[in-house]
N, C-alpha and C positions, 0 to 999 in steps of 0.2 A: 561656379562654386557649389549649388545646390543639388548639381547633376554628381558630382565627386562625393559630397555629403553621401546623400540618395547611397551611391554606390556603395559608401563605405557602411554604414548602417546596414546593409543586404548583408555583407559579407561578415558581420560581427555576428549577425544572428545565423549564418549558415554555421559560423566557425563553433557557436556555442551549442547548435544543435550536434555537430561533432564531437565538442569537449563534453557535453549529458552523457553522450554514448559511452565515452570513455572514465567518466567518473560516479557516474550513477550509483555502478557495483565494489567500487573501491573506495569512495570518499565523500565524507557529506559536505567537506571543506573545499575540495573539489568542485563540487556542484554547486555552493556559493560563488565561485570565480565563473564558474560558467554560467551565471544565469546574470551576473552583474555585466559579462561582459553580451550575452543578450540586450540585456536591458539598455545598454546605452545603444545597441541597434535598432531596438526597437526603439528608442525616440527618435531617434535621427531619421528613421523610416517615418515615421508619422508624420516627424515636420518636413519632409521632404518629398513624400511620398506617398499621403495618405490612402491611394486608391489600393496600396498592396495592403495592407495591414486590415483596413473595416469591414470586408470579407472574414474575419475570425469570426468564430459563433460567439454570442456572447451568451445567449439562451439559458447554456449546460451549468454555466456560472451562477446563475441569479439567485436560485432556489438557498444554495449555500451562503451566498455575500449578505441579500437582504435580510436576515435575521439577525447575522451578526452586526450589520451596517445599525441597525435598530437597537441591539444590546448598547453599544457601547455611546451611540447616540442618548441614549435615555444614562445612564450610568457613565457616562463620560468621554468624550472623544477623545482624549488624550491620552484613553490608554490602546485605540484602535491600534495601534502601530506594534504595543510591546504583547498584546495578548490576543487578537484575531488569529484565526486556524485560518484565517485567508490571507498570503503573505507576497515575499518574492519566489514563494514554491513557485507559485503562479504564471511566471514567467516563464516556464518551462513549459507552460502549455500551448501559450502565445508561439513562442520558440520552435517549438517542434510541429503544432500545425501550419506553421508559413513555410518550413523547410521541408517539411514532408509532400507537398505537392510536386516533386521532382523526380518521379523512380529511382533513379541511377543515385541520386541523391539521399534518399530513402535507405536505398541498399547498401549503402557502403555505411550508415549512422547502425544498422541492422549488427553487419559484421562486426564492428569496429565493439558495440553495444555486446556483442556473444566473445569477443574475445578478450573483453575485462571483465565480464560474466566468468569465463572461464578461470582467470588468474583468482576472482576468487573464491571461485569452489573450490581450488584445489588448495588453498589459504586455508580455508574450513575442514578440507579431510586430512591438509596434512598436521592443523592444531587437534583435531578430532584424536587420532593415533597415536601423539607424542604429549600432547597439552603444552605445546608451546605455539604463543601465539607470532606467526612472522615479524610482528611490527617489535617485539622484544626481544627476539630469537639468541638462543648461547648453546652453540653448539659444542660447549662442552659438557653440557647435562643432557643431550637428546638420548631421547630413550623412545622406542616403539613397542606400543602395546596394541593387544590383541582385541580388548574390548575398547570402544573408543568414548571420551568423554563429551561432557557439551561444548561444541564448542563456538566462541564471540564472533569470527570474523575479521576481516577489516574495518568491519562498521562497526568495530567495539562493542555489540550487543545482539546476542543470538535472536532475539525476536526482531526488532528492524531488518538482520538482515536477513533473515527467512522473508521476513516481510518482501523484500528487494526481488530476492528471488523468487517468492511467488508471481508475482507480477509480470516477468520478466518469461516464468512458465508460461504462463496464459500468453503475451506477445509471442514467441517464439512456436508455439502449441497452432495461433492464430494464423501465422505465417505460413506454417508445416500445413496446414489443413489449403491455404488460399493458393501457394505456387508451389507444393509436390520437393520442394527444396530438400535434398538430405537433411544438407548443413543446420536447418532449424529444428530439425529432430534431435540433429545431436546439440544444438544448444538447450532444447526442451530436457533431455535428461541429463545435461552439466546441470541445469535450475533443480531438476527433481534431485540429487545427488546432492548438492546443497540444501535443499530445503530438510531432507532426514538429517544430517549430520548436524544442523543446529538443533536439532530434538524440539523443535518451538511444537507443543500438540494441536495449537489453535491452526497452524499451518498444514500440518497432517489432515486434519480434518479435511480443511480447505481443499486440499489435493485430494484427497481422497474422491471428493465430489464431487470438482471438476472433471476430472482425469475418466473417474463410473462416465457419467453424465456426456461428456462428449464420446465416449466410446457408443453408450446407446444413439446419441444423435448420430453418430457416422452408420450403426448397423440400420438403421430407421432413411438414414435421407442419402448418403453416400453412393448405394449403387453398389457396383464393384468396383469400387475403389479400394482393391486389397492396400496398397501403400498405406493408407492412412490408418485402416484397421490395425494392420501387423504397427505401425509404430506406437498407434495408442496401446496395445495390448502388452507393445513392451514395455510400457513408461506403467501399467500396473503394474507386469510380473516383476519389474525390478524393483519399484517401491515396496510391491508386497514380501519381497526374497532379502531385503535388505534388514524391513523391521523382524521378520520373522526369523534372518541368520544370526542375530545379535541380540541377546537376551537381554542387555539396557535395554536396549531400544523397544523393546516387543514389552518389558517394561514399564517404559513409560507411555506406550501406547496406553496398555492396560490400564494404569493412572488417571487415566481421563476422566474415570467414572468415579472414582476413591473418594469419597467426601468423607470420609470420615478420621484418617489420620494424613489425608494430604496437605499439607501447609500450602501452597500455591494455590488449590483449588479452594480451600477454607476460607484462603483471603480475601479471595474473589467474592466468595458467596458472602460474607460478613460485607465487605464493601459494596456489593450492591443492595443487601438489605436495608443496611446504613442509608444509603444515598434515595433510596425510595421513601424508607420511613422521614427523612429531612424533607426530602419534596413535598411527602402528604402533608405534613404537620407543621413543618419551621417556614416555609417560603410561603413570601407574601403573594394577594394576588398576582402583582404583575409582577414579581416573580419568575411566577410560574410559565407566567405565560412568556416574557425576556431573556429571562435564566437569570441567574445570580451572581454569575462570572466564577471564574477559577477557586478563588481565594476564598468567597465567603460559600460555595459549594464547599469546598473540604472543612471549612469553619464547622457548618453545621450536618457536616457528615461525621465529624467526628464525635460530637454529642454523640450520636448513638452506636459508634463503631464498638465503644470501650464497652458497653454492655451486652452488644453483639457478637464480639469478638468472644467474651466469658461463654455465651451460651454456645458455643463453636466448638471451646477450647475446655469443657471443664476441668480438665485435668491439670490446667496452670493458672488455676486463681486468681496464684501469688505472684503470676507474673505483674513485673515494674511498668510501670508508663510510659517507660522508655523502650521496653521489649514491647509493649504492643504498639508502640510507634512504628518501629521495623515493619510491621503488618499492616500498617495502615497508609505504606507506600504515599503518603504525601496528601493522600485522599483523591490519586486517581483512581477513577472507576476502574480500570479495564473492560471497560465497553462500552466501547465506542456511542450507542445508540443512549446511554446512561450521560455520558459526560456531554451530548447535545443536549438534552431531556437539562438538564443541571447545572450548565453555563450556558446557552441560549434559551431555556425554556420550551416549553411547546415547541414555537414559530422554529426554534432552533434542530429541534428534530426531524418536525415535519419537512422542513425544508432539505433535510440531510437525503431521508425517503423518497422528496420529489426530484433531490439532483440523480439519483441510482434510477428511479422509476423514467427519467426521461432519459438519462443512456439507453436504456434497457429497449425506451420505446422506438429509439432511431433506430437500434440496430436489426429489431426484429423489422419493423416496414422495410429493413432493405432484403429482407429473406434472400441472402447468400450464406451460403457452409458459415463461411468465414465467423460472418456474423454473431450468427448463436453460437458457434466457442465462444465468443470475447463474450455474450452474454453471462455463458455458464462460468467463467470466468471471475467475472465480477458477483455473479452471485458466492459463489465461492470466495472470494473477499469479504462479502456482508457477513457471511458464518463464521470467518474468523474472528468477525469485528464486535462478536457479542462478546470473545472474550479478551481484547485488547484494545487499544485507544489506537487502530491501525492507521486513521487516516491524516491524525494529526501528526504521528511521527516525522520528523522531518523527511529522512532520508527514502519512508516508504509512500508522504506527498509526492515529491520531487519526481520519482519515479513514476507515480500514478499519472501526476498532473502529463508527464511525456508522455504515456501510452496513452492518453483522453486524444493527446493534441496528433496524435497520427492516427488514432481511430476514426476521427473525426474527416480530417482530409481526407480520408480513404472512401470516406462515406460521400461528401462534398465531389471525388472525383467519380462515383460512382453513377450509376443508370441514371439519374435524374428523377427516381420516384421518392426518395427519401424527405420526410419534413425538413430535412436541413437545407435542401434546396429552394424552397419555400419564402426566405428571407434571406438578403445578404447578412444582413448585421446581426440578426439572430439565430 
C-alpha cells in the first residue's frame, strides 16, 4: 500500500510540474490547481518516501521565511496564513526542483512552458491592435488599429504579466545560451514581444539590462560562438525597432524620466517619500526592526502621503480625499525593497538582499555561460523591483519560485564544485 502511495505522490508532483508549465502564462487560477495538486504529492512523498524529497535545498528559503516567521510570531501567528509573502507559491519550487532532475522530463515542462508562453503573447498583441481583450472578445465591434494600446493580458494586469514574461525571457535566454536550441530563441523573443506590448517601463528597463549585459558577457567569455551573439543581438535590434517604430511606445519609454507631470511616476515618488518619512518618524523600535505589517504600514504611510501628494501635485489643492485616495493605491509601495523595509522591517529586507545575494553566489561558484545569464537575469528583476512590489505578486512568485526550483537542480546536477553540493538538506 505504501509502495502505490509512494508512486502515486511522484506522479502528482510530475503532473503538476506539467500543469506550472501550462498555466504559469495563462492563469493564476490555474496555477492554484496545480500546486494543490503538487501539494498533496508532495506529502504523500514525504510520508512514503522521504529520501526523494530532503535532498531539496532549503538554504535559498531561510533568508526570506525567517523574518517573516519573526513578524508575525511577535505580532500574531494567526495572521501567518492570510498575510506572509511566503505561501503555497512555494510549492512550486518544491515541485519543479524534484521534477527537474529528469532531462527528458525537464524538456518537454520547457516546451509545453513556451507554448502557453506563446498563446499568450499573442493574447497581448492581438488586445494591443484591437483593445479587445480574448477573455471578453465580440467580434462584432473588432476593429484594428495601427497604433497599439496597453494591453492586460490573460493575467488581467499588464504589469504581472510583463512580470510572467520577464521571467520566462531570462529561462528561455538561459536555455538558448546552455543547449544552442533554436526553439528557446524563439521563445526568448515570443517573452520579448510580450514584454513591449504590455508597455509595463519597470520591465523595459529590466530587458534592457539584461538583454546589454548578457550580450557583453557572450562578446567577453563566449568565444565564437556566433549563434549566441546573432540571437542576442536580435532580441536588441527587435526590442530597439519595435519601441522606436511606434511612437506610444517610444513614448512612454521617454516617460520614464517625466516627474513632473507623470501621474504614475508622481505616485510613486509621493509613496515612497511617504513610507520613508513613517519608517523614520512613526514606527516604533521594534518596528523598525519587525516591520509593522501591511495594514498599519499603509495606516501610517498615509499620514504623510496627503501632504506629499499636495507638494507633488500643486496644481490640485482642491483635490478631494477621495481623489488622492486613487493615488495612494492602498498604500502599496511599489517597491519591492520599500514594502520589506515597512512590513518586515530591517530583518525583512535584509533577509530579502541575502535570498538574491545567495542565488547570485551559487550561480557564479558554478562559472558556466549558463550561469551568469540567469545571474544577469535576476539582477535585471531587482531593477525592476524598485519600482513595483514584483515579488509578491502572485502570478510573478509562482513563476519565479519554478525557475529557482530548476535553477537549482541544474546546479545540484552540475560538476560538483558548487555550495549546494555541500549539504543535502541545505
Amino acid at each position: 500500500m505504501s509502495e502505490k502511495l509512494r508512486n502515486l505522490g511522484e506522479k502528482a508532483v510530475i503532473l503538476s510540474f506539467y500543469l506550472l508549465a501550462l498555466t504559469i502564462p495563462l492563469s493564476i487560477a490555474g496555477d492554484n490547481i496545480a500546486v494543490a495538486v503538487g501539494g498533496i504529492g508532495l506529502i504523500l512523498s514525504l510520508l512514503f518516501s522521504r529520501e526523494k524529497l530532503k535532498t531539496v535545498p532549503l538554504k535559498p528559503i531561510l533568508p526570506i521565511a525567517i523574518p517573516e516567521l519573526i513578524h508575525h510570531a511577535v505580532t500574531g501567528i494567526s495572521r501567518l496564513f492570510k498575510k506572509s509573502d511566503i505561501n503555497h507559491h512555494l510549492f512550486a519550487y518544491f515541485i519543479s526542483f524534484y521534477s527537474s532532475r529528469e532531462e527528458s522530463r525537464l524538456r518537454t515542462a520547457l516546451n509545453i512552458l513556451g507554448a502557453s508562453l506563446t498563446i499568450s503573447v499573442v493574447a497581448v498583441i492581438f488586445e494591443a491592435f484591437t483593445g479587445q481583450n480574448v477573455k471578453h472578445l465580440n467580434l462584432h465591434t473588432i476593429s484594428f488599429h495601427s497604433s497599439p494600446t496597453r494591453a492586460v493580458g490573460l493575467l488581467n494586469n499588464p504589469l504581472t504579466t510583463s512580470g510572467v514574461f520577464y521571467l520566462l525571457l531570462i529561462l528561455f535566454i538561459t536555455f538558448y545560451i546552455k543547449t544552442f536550441k533554436k526553439r528557446y530563441l524563439f521563445f526568448s523573443i515570443t517573452a520579448l514581444l510580450g514584454i513591449i506590448f504590455t508597455q509595463s517601463r519597470s520591465y523595459w528597463l529590466a530587458t534592457l539590462f539584461f538583454s546589454t549585459s548578457v550580450l557583453l558577457l557572450l562578446l567577453i567569455k563566449s568565444g565564437n560562438r556566433k549563434n549566441f551573439l546573432a540571437g542576442t543581438v536580435a532580441l536588441i535590434a527587435l526590442f530597439t525597432a519595435s519601441i522606436a517604430g511606434f511612437p506610444i511606445l517610444k513614448n512612454r519609454l521617454e516617460s520614464i524620466t517625466n516627474t513632473k507631470n507623470n501621474y504614475s511616476n508622481l505616485d510613486r515618488l509621493s509613496l515612497w517619500k511617504s513610507h520613508l518619512k513613517a519608517y523614520t518618524n512613526e514606527y516604533s523600535l521594534l518596528q523598525k526592526i519587525i516591520g509593522a505589517g501591511t495594514e498599519e504600514a499603509s495606516k501610517l504611510c498615509w499620514h504623510y502621503f496627503k501632504r506629499d501628494f499636495s507638494e507633488n501635485f500643486p496644481t490640485v489643492k482642491n483635490f478631494s480625499e477621495s481623489n488622492i485616495k486613487v493615488h495612494f493605491h492602498s498604500g502599496e509601495a511599489h517597491n519591492i525593497y520599500l514594502k520589506f523595509l515597512t512590513k518586515y522591517g530591517i530583518l525583512g529586507l535584509l533577509g530579502y538582499l541575502l535570498f538574491w545575494a545567495y542565488m547570485i553566489y551559487l550561480n557564479i561558484s558554478a562559472k558556466e555561460l549558463w550561469n551568469y545569464s540567469i545571474v544577469l537575469g535576476y539582477l535585471g528583476f531587482m531593477i525592476a523591483g524598485i519600482f513595483e512590489n514584483n515579488f509578491t505578486d502572485a502570478e510573478i512568485q509562482m513563476a519565479l519560485w519554478y525557475i529557482i526550483g530548476i535553477n537549482l537542480a541544474l546546479l545540484r546536477q552540475g560538476n560538483g564544485k558548487t555550495p549546494l553540493h555541500q549539504t543535502e538538506a541545505g
